[in-house]
C-alpha positions as CSV (number, residue, x, y, z in Angstrom):
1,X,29.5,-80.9,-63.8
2,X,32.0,-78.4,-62.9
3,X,31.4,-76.5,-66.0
4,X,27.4,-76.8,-65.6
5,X,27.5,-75.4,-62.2
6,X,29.8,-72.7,-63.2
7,X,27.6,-71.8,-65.9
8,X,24.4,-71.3,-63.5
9,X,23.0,-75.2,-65.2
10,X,21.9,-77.6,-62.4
11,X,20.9,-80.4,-65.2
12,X,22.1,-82.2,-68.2
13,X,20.8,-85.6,-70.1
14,X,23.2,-88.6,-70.8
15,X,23.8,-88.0,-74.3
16,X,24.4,-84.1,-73.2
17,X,27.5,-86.2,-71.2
18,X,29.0,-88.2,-73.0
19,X,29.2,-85.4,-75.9
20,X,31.1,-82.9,-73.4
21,X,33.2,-85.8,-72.2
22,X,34.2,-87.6,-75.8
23,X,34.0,-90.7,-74.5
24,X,32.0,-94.8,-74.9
25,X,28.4,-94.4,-73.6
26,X,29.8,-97.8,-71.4
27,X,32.1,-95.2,-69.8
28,X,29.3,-92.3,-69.2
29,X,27.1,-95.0,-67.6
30,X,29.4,-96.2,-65.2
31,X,30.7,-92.7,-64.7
32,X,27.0,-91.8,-63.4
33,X,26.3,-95.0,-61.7
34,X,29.3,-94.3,-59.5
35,X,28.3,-90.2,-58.9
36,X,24.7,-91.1,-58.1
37,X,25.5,-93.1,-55.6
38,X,27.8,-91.1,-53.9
39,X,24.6,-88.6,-54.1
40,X,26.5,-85.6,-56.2
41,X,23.8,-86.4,-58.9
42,X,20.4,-87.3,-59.5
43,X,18.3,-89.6,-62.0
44,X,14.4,-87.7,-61.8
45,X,13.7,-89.4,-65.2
46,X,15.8,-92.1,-67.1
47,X,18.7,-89.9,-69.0
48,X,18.0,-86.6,-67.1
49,X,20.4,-86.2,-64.4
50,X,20.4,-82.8,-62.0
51,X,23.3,-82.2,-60.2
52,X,22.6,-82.3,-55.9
53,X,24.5,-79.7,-54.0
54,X,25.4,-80.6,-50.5
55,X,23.0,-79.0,-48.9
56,X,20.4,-81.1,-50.5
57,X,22.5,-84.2,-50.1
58,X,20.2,-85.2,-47.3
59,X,17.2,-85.9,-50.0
60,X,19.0,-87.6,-52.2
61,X,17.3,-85.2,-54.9
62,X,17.1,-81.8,-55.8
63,X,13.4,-80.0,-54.5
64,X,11.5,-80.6,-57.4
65,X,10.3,-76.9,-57.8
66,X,14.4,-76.8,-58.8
67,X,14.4,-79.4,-61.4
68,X,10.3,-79.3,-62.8
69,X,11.1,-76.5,-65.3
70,X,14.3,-78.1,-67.0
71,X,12.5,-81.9,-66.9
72,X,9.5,-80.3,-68.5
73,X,11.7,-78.4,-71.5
74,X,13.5,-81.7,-71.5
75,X,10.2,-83.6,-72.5
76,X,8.8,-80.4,-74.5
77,X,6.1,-80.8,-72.4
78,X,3.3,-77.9,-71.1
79,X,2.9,-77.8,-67.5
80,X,1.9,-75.8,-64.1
81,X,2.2,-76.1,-60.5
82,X,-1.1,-76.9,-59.1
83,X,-3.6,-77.6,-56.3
84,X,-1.9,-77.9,-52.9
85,X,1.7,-77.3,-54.1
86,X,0.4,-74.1,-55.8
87,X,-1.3,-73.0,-52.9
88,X,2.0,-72.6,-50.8
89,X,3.2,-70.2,-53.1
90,X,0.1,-68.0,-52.1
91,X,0.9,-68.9,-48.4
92,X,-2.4,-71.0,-48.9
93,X,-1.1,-74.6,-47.9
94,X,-2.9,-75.5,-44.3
95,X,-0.2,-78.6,-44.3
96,X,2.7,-79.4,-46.2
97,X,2.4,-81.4,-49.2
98,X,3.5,-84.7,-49.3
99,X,3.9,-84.7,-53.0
100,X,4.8,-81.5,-55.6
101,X,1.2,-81.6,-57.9
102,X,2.2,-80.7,-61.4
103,X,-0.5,-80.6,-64.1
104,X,0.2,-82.1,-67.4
105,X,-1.9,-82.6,-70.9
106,X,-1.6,-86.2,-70.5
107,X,-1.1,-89.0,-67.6
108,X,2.5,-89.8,-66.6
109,X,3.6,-91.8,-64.0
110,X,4.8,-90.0,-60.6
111,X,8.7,-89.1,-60.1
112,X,10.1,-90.6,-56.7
113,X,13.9,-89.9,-56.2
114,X,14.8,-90.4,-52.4
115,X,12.6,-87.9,-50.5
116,X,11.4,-86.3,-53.5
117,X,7.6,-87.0,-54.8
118,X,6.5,-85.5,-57.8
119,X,2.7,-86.5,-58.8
120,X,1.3,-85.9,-62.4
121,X,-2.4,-85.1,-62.9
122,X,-3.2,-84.9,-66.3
123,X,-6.0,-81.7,-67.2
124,X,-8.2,-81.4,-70.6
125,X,-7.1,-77.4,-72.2
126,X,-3.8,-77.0,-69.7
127,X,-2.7,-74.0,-72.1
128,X,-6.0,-72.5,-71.2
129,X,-4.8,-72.2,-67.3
130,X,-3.4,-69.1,-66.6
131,X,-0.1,-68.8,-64.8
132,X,1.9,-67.2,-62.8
133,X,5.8,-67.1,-62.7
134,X,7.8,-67.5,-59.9
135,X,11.2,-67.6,-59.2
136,X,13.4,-70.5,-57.5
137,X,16.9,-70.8,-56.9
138,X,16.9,-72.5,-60.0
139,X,15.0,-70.1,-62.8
140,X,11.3,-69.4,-62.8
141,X,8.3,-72.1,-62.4
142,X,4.8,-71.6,-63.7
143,X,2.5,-71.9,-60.9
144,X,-1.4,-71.6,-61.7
145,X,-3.2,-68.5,-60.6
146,X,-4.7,-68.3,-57.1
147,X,-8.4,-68.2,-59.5
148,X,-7.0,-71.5,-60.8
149,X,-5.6,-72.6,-58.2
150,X,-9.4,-72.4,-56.9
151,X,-10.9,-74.0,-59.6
152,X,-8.8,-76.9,-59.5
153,X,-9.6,-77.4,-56.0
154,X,-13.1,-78.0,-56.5
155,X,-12.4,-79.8,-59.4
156,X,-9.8,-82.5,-58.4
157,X,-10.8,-82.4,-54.9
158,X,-9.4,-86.1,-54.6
159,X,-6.0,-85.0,-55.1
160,X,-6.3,-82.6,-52.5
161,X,-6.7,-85.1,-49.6
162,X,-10.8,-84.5,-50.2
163,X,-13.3,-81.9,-49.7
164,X,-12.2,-80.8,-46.3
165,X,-9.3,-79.7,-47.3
166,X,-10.1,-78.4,-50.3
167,X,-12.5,-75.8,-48.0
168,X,-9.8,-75.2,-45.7
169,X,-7.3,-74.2,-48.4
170,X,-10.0,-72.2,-50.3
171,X,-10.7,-70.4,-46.8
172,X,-6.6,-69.5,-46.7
173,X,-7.0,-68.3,-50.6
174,X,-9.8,-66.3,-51.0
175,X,-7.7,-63.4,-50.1
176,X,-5.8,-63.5,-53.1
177,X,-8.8,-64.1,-55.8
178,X,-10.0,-61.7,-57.6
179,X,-14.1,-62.5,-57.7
180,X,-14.2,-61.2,-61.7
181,X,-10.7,-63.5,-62.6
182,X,-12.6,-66.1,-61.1
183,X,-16.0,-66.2,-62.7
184,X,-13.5,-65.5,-65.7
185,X,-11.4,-68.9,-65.3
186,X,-14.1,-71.0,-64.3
187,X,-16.2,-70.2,-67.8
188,X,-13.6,-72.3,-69.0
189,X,-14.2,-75.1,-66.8
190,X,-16.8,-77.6,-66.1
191,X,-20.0,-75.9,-65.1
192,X,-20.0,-78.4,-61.6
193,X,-16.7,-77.8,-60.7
194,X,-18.2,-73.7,-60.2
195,X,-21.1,-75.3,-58.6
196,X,-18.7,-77.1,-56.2
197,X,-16.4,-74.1,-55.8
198,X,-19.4,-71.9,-54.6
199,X,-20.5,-74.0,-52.3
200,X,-17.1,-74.2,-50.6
201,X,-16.2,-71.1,-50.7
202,X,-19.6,-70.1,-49.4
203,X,-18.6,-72.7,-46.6
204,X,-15.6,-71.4,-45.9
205,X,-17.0,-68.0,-45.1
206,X,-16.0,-66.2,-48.3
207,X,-19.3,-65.0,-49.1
208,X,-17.6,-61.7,-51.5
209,X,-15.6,-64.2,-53.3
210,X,-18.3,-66.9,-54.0
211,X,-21.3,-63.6,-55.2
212,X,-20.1,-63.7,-58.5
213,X,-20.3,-67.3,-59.8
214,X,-24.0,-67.3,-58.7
215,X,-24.6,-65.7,-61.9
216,X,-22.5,-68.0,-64.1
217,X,-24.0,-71.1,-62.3
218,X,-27.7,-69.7,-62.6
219,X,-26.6,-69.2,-66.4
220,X,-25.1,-72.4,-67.5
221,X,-26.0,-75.1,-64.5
222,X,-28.6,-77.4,-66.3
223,X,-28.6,-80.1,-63.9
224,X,-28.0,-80.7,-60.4
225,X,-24.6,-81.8,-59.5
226,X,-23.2,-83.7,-56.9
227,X,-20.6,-81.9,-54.1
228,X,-19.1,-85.3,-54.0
229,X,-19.4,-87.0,-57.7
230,X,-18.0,-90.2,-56.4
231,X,-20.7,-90.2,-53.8
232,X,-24.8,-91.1,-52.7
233,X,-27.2,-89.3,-55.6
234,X,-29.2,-88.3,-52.4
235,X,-28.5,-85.0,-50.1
236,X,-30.0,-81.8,-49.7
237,X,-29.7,-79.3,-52.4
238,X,-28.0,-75.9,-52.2
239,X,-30.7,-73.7,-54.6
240,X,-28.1,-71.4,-55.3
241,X,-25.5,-73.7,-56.6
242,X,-27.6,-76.2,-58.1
243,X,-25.9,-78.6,-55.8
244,X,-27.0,-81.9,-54.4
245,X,-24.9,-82.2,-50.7
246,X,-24.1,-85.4,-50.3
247,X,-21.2,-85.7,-48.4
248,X,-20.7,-83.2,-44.8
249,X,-17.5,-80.8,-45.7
250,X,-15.9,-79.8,-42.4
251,X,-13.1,-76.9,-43.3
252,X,-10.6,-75.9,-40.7
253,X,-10.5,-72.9,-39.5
C-alpha cells in the first residue's frame, strides 16, 4: 500500500496483492481481513480494495467519486455520473444526495461500504450520452452534460426523489444548458422524455430554455404522453408538449 500511495494509486484487486507480495492467497486474505477492519482499506466490490486515508476513516470508504473511475476500468465497464449526483457538479443539487447515481449499460446491484451509497441505473445507448470530465482528488470522472443531465431528469424522474424535484433541479440547471445542445441530446432520447422535459422546464420558469424542443416535440410527438407514466391516464393536456398532466409538480424555488 505504501508503494500504491507513493505512486499516486488509491486501488488495487486481490490478485494485484498477492502478486506484489509473493505470498499464499490464504495469507493475502487474512492480510486484508485484518487492514479492513482496522479501516486503512476498503472492499467497494469483492477483490477491489481502495486504500482509506485518514481523513476519510470516519466513512469507512473512500467518496465514491474517488474510487467510481478505477472500479469501472476494473470491470471494463462504460459509465457517467448522472441525475442528482451530476447536478452538484453544476452547482445544481437543491439537496445532497443520499446516494452517488452512476449510469451503466446494464443493471448492477448498488455498492454500500459504510457511509458510502453508490446506486446503478442501467440506460439503453450510454455511449450516446455526452460527457464531461472532471477532476477529483483521485483522476478525472465522467459526469453527463448539464443537456443530459436534463434529459435524464425527465426521464428517470423516479430516481430523482420524483417530479418535484426533478423541476426544482431543472430550475437550478437551466443556466448552464445550451437550448440547441439540448434539442441536440434529446433527438436521441425518447420523444416523452422531451415532452416531460418541456413541460418542467416550462414550469420551472425557464421559458428560453424549453422554446426550442417545441419544435422537436411538434415534429416527432405522435401520441400524447403522460407527465407521470406510472400514473391516472386522465389530466389536462399541455397542447404544446403533447402532454397529459396527471400528477400536480410543485418545484421549489
Amino acid at each position: 500500500m505504501d508503494s500504491l500511495a507513493s505512486a499516486g494509486r488509491n486501488h488495487f484487486s486481490t490478485a494485484q496483492a498477492q502478486t506484489a507480495l509473493g505470498v499464499s492467497a490464504d495469507a493475502v486474505k487474512q492480510a486484508l481481513n485484518r487492514l479492513s477492519k482496522q479501516g486503512v482499506i476498503a472492499s467497494p466490490l469483492r477483490g477491489f480494495y481502495v486504500i482509506v486515508p485518514p481523513e476519510y476513516r470516519s466513512l469507512r470508504c473512500l467518496p465514491a467519486e474517488q474510487f467510481i473511475p478505477a472500479l469501472m476500468e476494473h470491470l471494463g465497464l462504460s459509465y457517467y455520473v448522472g441525475l442528482l449526483s451530476a447536478a452538484q457538479y453544476y452547482g445544481a443539487a437543491h439537496h445532497r444526495p443520499q446516494e452517488f447515481q452512476v449510469f451503466v449499460e446494464k443493471n448492477r446491484r448498488p455498492v454500500e461500504r459504510g457511509a458510502v451509497r453508490v446506486a446503478f441505473i442501467a440506460r439503453k445507448k450510454l455511449r450516446d450520452v455526452p460527457v464531461r470530465k472532471f477532476n477529483t482528488p483521485r483522476g478525472t470522472i465522467n459526469v453527463s452534460t448539464p443537456e443530459a443531465t436534463a434529459i435524464d431528469l425527465a426521464g428517470y424522474a423516479d430516481h430523482a426523489g420524483g417530479l418535484d424535484q426533478s423541476a426544482t433541479v431543472l430550475a437550478e440547471l437551466a443556466e448552464q444548458i445550451d437550448p440547441g445542445l439540448l434539442v441536440k441530446v434529446a433527438g436521441s432520447a425518447p420523444v416523452p422524455w422531451a415532452q416531460r422535459l418541456g413541460y418542467l422546464l416550462e414550469l420551472s420558469e425557464a421559458d428560453q430554455v424549453a422554446g426550442p424542443l417545441k419544435k422537436l416535440v411538434r415534429e416527432r410527438a405522435r401520441n400524447y404522453a403522460l407527465l407521470a407514466p406510472a400514473g391516472s391516464k386522465d389530466g389536462e393536456r399541455a397542447a404544446d408538449w403533447k402532454l397529459i398532466v396527471n400528477e400536480t409538480v410543485e418545484p421549489e424555488f
